[in-house]
C-alpha positions in Angstrom: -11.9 -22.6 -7.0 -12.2 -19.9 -9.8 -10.7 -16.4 -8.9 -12.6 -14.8 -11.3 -16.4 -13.0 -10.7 -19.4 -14.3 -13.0 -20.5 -11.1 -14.4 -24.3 -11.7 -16.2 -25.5 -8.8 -16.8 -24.0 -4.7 -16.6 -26.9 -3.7 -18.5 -29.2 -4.3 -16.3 -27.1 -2.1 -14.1 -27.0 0.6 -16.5 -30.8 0.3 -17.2 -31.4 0.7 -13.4 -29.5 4.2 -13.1 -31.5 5.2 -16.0 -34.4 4.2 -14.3 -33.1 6.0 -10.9 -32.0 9.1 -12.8 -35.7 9.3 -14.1 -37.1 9.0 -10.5 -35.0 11.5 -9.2 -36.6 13.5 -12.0 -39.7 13.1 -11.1 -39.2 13.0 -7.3 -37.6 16.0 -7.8 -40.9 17.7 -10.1 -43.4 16.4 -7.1 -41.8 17.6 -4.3 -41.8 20.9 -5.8 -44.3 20.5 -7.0 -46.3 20.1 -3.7 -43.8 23.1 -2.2 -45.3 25.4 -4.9 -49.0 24.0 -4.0 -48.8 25.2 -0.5 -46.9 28.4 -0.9 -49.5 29.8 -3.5 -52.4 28.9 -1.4 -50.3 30.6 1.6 -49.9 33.9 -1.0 -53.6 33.2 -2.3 -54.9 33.4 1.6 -52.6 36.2 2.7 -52.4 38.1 -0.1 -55.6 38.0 -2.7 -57.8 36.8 -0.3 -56.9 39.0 2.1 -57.0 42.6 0.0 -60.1 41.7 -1.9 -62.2 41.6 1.8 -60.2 44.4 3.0 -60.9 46.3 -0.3 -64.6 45.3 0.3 -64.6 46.2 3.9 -63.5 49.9 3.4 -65.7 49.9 0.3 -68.8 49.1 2.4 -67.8 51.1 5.0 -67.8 54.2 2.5 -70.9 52.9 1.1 -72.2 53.0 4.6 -71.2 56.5 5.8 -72.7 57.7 2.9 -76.2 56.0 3.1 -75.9 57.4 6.9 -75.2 60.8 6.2 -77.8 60.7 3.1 -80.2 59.5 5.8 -79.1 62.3 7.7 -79.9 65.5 5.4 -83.4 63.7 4.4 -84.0 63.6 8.1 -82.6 67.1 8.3 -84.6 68.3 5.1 -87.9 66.7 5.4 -88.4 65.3 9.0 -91.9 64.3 8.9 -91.1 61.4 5.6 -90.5 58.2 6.1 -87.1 58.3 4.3 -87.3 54.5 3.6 -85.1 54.1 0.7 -82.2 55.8 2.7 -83.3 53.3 5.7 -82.9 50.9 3.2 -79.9 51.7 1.7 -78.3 52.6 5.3 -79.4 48.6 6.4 -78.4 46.8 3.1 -74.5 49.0 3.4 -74.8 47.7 7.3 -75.5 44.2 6.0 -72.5 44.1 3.5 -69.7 45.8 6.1 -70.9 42.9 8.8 -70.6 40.2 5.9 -67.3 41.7 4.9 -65.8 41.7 9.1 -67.0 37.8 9.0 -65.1 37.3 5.5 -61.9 38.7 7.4 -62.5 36.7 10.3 -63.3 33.4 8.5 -60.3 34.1 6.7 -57.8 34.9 9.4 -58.8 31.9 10.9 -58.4 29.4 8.1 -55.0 30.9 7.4 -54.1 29.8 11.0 -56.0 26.5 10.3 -53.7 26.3 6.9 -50.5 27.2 8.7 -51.1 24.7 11.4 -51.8 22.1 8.9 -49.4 22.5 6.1 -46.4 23.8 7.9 -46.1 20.5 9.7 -46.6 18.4 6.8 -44.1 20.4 4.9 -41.5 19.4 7.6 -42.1 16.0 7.0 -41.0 16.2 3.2 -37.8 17.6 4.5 -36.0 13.8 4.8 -37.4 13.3 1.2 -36.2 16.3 0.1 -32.7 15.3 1.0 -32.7 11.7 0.2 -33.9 13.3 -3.8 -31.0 16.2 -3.7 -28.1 14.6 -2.4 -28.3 10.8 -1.6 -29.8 9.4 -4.7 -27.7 11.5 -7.2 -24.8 10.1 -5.1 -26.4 6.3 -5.4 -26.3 7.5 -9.4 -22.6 8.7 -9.4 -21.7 5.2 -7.1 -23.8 2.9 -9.4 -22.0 4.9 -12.7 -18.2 4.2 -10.9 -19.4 0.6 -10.1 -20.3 0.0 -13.5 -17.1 1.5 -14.8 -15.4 -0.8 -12.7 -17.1 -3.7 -13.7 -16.7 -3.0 -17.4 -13.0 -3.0 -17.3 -12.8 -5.9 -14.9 -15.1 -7.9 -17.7 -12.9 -6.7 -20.4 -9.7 -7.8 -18.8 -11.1 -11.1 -17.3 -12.4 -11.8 -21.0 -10.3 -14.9 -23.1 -8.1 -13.3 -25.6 -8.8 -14.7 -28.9 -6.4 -16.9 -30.0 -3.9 -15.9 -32.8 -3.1 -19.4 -33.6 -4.0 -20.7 -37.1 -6.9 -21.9 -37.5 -6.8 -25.8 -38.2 -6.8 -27.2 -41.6 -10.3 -28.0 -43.0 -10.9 -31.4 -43.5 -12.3 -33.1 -46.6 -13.0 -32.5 -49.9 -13.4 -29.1 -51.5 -16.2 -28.1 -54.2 
């Protein structure tokens, strides 16, 4: 029985922390990738989203006070008109402060809907998370070692070329 260890192949060792170092890489790109995903839409809900309606609502709600009170001094000035174009205005400023309440309250509750969907989902990249940030780059460091030790068992298992001289050729020469 041999005490020595058939060693084919350390590069295909070496190729496959390459090839791990890459994933990690892009492991790494995804997953924040996905992170970043979720927390814009978060900002995009709670922030954009939620200044433009609530811009609009007190914009409307300006609009609408001053249809009413313009409705108001025509009434006021000239009871006996019909005043429809400040009826008109007063309904269409109505129409747009109503629309901008459901905006806010569609919103509010697909940020909930979002929240209740995403945060879970976001737990469950938590192993991955890990597994890419600590437990592969140690795989990479353990693979590197192995390899190291590998190389220098190779070198010093290795047949030392012989220094003897080499043998006499045989024969005629030219």
């Amino acid at each position: 029985m041999s005490d020595q260890v058939q060693i084919s192949s350390i590069d295909a060792l070496e190729a496959f922390r390459a090839d791990l170092i890459q994933y990690i890489a892009k492991a790494r790109v995804a997953l924040e990738d996905m992170e970043g995903d979720v927390r814009r839409t978060r900002t995009w809900l709670d922030t954009d989203r939620t200044q433009y309606w609530g811009g609009q609502m007190k914009l409307w709600t300006k609009n609408l006070h001053q249809a009413e009170e313009e409705l108001y001094s025509a009434n006021l000035t000239n009871p006996q008109a019909s005043n429809a174009f400040q009826k008109m205005a007063v309904l269409k400023a109505r129409r747009k402060v109503e629309d901008a309440e459901e905006k806010l309250r569609v919103l509010k509750k697909w940020r909930q809907t979002f929240e209740n969907r995403a945060t879970p989902l976001l737990r469950q990249l938590d192993p991955m998370f890990f597994l890419v940030g600590q437990q592969l780059p140690k795989g990479v460091h353990s693979l590197g070692e192995s390899i190291k030790a590998l190389q220098a068992y190779a070198e010093k298992a290795a047949p030392a070329p012989s220094s003897a001289p080499a043998p006499p050729e045989q024969g005629g020469g030219p």
